[in-house]
N, C-alpha and C positions, 0 to 999 in steps of 0.2 A: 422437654426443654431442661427442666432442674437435671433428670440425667445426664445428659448430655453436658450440660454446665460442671455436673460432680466429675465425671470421664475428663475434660479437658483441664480439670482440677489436677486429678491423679496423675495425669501425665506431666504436665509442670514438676511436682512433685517425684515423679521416677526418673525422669532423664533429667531433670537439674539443670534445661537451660537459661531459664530467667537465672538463676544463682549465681551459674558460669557468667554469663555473660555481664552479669552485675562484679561479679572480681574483677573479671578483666578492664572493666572500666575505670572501678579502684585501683587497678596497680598502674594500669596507664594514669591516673592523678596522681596518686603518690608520686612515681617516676618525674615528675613534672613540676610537683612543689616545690623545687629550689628556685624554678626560672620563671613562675608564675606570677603574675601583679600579687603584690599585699590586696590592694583589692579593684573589686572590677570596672572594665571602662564601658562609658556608652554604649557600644555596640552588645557585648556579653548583658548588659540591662535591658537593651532594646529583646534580646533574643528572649529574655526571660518572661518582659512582658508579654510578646506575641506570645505567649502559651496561653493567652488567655482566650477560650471558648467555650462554646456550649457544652455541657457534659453530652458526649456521646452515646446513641442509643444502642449501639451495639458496645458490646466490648473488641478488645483489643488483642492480638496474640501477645504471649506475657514477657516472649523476648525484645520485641518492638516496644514494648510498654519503657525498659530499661531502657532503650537504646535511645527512646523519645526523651525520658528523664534526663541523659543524661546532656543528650545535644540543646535543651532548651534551659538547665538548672548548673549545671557543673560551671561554666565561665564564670557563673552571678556568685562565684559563693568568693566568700572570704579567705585566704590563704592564714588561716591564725596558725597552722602547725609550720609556715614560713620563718623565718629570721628576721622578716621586715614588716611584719607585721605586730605594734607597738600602741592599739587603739584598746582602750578599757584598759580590765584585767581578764583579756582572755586567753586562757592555756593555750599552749599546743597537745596535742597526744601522744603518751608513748606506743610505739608500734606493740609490746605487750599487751595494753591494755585494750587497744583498736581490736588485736586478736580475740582479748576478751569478751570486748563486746560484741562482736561478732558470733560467736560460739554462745554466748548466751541469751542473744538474740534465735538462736536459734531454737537453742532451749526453751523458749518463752515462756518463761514463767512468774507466775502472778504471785506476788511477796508478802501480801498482807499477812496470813496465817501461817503456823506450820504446816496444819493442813491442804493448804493449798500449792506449798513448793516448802518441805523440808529442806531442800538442800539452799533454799534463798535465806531461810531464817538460820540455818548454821553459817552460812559464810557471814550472813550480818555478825552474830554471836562473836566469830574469830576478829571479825577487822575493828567490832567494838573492842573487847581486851587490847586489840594491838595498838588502836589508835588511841587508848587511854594513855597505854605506858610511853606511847612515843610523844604526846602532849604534857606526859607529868600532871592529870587528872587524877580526881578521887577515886575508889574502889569504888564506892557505893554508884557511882558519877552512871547512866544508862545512855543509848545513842539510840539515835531518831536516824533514817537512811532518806531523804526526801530529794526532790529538783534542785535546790542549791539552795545559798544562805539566805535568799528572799523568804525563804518558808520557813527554811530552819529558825530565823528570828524570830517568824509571828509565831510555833513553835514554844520558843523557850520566854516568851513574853505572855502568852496563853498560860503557860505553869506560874508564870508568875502572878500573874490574876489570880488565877487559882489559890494560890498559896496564900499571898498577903490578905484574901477575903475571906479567903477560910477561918482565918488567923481571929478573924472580927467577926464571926459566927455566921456569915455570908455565905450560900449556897449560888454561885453564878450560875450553875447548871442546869439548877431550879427554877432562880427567879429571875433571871436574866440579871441589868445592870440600872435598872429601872430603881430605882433609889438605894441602889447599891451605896456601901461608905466608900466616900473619896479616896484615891491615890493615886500618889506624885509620880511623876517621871521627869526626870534630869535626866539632861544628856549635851553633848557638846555643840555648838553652833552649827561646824559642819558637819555633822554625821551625816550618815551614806542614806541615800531618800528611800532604799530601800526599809531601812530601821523607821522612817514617818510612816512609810505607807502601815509597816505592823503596826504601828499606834492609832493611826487614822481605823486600820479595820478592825481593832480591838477595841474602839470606842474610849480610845482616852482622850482625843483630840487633839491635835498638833497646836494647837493654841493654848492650851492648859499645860504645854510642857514648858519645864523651866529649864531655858537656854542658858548653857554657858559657854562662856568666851573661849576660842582656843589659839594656840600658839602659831609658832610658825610653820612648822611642819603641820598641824591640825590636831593636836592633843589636845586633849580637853586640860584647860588651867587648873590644877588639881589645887592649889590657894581659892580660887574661885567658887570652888562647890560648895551649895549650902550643906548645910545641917541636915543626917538623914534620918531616916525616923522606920518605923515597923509599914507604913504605909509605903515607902518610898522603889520604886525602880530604879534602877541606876544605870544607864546605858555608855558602857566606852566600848573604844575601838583596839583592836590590833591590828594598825596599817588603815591610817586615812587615804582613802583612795587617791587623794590629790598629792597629798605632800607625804604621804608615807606613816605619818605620826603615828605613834603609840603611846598609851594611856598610862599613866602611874599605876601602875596594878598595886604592889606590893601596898602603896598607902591607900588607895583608893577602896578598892576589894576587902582590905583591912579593915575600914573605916566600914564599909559598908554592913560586913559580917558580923562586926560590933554592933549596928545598932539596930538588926533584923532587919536591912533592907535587901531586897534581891538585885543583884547585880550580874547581868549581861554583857557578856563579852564579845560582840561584833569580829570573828578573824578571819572575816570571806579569803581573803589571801598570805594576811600575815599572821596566822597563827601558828601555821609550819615553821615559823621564824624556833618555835621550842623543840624542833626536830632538830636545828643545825646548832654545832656547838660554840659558832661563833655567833650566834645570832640568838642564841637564847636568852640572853640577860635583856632581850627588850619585853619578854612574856612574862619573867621574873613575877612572884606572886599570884598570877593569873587563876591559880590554885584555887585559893580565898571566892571563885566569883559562884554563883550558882549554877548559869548557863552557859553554853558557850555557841557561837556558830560559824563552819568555816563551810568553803568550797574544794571537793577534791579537784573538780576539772577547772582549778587555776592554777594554784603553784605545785600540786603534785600531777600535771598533766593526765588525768584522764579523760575517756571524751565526755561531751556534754549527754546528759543532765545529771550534777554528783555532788549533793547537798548533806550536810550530817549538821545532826543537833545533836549537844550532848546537855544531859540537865542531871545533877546530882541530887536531886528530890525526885523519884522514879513515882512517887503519889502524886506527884505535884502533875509534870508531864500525862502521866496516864488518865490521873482524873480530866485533865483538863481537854483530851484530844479522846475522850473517850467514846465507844461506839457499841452498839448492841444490835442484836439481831436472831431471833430463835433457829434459825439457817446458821450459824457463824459455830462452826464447829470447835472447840480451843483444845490443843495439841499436846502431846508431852514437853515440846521446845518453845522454843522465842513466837510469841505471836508480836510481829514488828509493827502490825497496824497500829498499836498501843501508844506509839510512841511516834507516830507522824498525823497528819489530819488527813489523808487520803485510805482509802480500802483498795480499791485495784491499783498496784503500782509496777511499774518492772524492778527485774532482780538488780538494782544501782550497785551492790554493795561487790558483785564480784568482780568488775573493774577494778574499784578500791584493792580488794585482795589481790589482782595479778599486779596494780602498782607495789603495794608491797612487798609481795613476795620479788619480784623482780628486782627491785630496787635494794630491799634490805636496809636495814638503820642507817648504814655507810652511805647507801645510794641517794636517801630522801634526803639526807645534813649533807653531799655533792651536788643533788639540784636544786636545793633552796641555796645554796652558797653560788652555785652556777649562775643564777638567775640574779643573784645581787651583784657579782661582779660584773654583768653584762651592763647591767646600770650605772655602776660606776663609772666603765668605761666611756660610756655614751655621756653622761656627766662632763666627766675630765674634758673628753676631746670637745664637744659644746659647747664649753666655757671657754677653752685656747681659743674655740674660731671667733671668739667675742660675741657671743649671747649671754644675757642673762639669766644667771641661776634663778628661780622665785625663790628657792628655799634649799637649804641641804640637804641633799639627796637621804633619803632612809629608805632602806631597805629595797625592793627592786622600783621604785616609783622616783619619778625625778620629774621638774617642771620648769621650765624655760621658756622665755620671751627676746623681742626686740625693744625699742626705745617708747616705740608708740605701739598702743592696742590696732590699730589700723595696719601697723608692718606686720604686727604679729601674726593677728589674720590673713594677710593674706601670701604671707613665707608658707601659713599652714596649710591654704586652698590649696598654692602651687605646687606643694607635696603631692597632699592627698590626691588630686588627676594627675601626679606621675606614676610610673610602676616602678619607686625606687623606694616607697618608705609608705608609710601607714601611721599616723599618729591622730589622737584628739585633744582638740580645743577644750579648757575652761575658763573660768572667772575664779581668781584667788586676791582675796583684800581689795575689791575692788577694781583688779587690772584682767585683761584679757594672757592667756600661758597657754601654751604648749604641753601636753602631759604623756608622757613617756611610761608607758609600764611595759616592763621586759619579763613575761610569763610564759615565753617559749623557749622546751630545752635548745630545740633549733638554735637558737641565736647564737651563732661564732661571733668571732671580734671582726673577721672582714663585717658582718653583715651591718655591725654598728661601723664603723668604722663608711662605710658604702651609705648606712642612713645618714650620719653628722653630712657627709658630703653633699647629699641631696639639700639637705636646710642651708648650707652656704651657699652653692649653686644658686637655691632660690631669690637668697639676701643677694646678691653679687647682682643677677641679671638685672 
């Protein structure tokens, strides 16, 4: 039986037709993305469920295996590489880096060591230098290659434990946090729940942080923040997810460098804002902070999963995500597990590298620019057809309502079960909004222009 099993292995593998037939079904998607729901209806849901059974005791031939995937999983998916699809901050992909991940997927190779995929720890190596200098980071500044900015934060929040205990003659490593000495974390009211969740599993408690007030777009009130101190975290943002805001870098990071506190810079999507040249004076200073964490597969479209952490204390990061093991061979290059908390990871970073390379300096300050203008325009025309703005649009992120929370809701439902637009609901100041993030190069101006219509349509019936 096992040979038999390994024989019908190798043939998969010689004739290439699970592969085959798994392209062909991606380019018939692709093909298909312009005229496909933002996202799926009842019946493409219904179809998804019925997949559910008992695992089968025999297996499957491996071309039927794809063809099952895809008749039962492909309607349910989300169209985020569409024009009309406007929910979260989720990218679209550039067909570059799709190609990327493709061919590296093939390659399958395991990232933590040099030992284990030289060629995964030099492309990290390269995209680290590139994305330093295209951020306006320090030399000394190292990157983390992780799943996205959820980890990248607890990441650069873990060095910073590290750091400020260390500081106090505290071994966290050692001794856990079991009468560890205190320290603060400030951060702004709304920040992203993924920055609680890091504090919550870091053991500083979402209740021991001190909140502060923020503006209209979501910046943290930079007159508001206390006093910081050698104990202190300091958590802002670049691009509140709701209203866009960005944080006073220049005084904030200033202030904080001044008084030894470690300061975090949350830029799941707008920290690309220092890639474009009209949009870098919002990141201005950002330099001064210790950590930083963005998302590739948001505003530089690559596909999912493409998280980086950058922490300009390389002690700090390393001791703090550090791992051992008398098997763990260490290499003449980059061992990247250093500088993430996982040991078996895939190669994330060569996507990044074909977005780059593909794109070029010009290209990534054209798609960060690309993607705010789409916003504006969805702005502009939303306001003529008479909605309301919540707050001034910044950066690709805009948020808009009706008169009453009850309209606004349900303009939103009537969207979402159409196949004309894709957007999500939140709560800002207390009122129910509409939130608009435009993170696909996709998006032409008909498709905004096609979305604003579908929300009047709604208001009107």
């Amino acid at each position: 039986m096992k040979n038999e099993l390994q024989a019908r292995m190798m043939r998969d593998l010689d004739d290439k037709r699970p592969l085959r037939r798994a392209v062909e079904h991606a380019f018939r998607h692709i093909d298909e993305t312009p005229d496909r729901r933002p996202f799926p209806d009842d019946a493409a849901l219904a179809r998804a469920r019925a997949m559910h059974a008992p695992m089968p005791e025999a297996g499957a031939d491996s071309s039927a295996v794809i063809d099952r995937m895809k008749d039962g999983f492909a309607d349910a998916c989300v169209t985020a590489t569409g024009g009309r699809y406007f929910g979260f901050v989720t990218g679209g992909v550039l067909p570059a880096t799709l190609g990327a991940r493709w061919l590296a997927d093939a390659w399958d190779q395991n990232a933590p060591l040099f030992r284990t995929s030289p060629a995964a720890n030099i492309v990290e190596e390269i995209c680290e230098a590139w994305l330093k200098d295209l951020f306006g980071l320090p030399d000394e500044t190292v990157a983390g290659f992780v799943s996205g900015s959820s980890l990248a934060i607890y990441c650069g929040l873990a060095a910073a434990r590290w750091r400020l205990l260390e500081r106090q003659g505290w071994d966290v490593n050692a001794k856990g946090l079991n009468g560890a000495p205190p320290l603060r974390v400030v951060a702004g009211r709304d920040t992203h729940g993924v920055v609680v969740k890091a504090v919550t599993l870091l053991g500083f408690g979402a209740e021991n942080t001190e909140w502060v007030d923020v503006d209209a777009n979501g910046a943290i009130k930079t007159e508001d923040v206390p006093a910081l101190d050698d104990r202190t975290i300091l958590l802002l943002q670049a691009g509140n997810v709701n209203g866009g805001g960005f944080d006073d870098f220049e005084t904030l990071c200033a202030r904080a460098k001044a008084a030894g506190a470690w300061a975090h810079v949350d830029g799941a999507f707008g920290l690309w804002a220092a890639a474009a040249k009209d949009y870098a004076h919002l990141t201005a200073g950002m330099e001064n902070a210790s950590s930083w964490s963005c998302d590739a597969h948001k505003t530089l479209n690559t596909p999912y999963d493409c998280g980086v952490v950058f922490c300009r204390d390389g002690e700090a990061i390393k001791s703090a995500l550090h791992q051992a093991g008398s098997y763990l061979e260490i290499g003449a290059g980059r061992d990247g597990m250093y500088m993430t908390p996982e040991l078996s990871r895939r190669a994330r970073a060569f996507e990044i590298w074909a977005a780059l390379t593909y794109l070029g300096r010009e290209g990534v300050d054209g798609l960060v620019s690309l993607l705010c203008e789409r916003a504006a325009q969805f702005a502009d025309e939303i306001s003529a057809a008479g909605f309301r703005l919540a707050a001034e649009p910044s950066f690709n992120q805009l948020m808009f309502a009706c008169e009453s929370d009850e309209e606004t809701n349900h303009i939103l439902r009537t969207v979402q079960e159409s196949s004309e637009a894709w957007a999500a609901g939140a709560k800002w100041f207390g009122r129910r909004v509409i939130r608009v993030s435009v993170c696909s190069w996709a998006t032409t101006e008909e498709d905004v222009t096609r979305s604003v219509a579908a929300f009047v349509n709604a208001r009107d019936a």
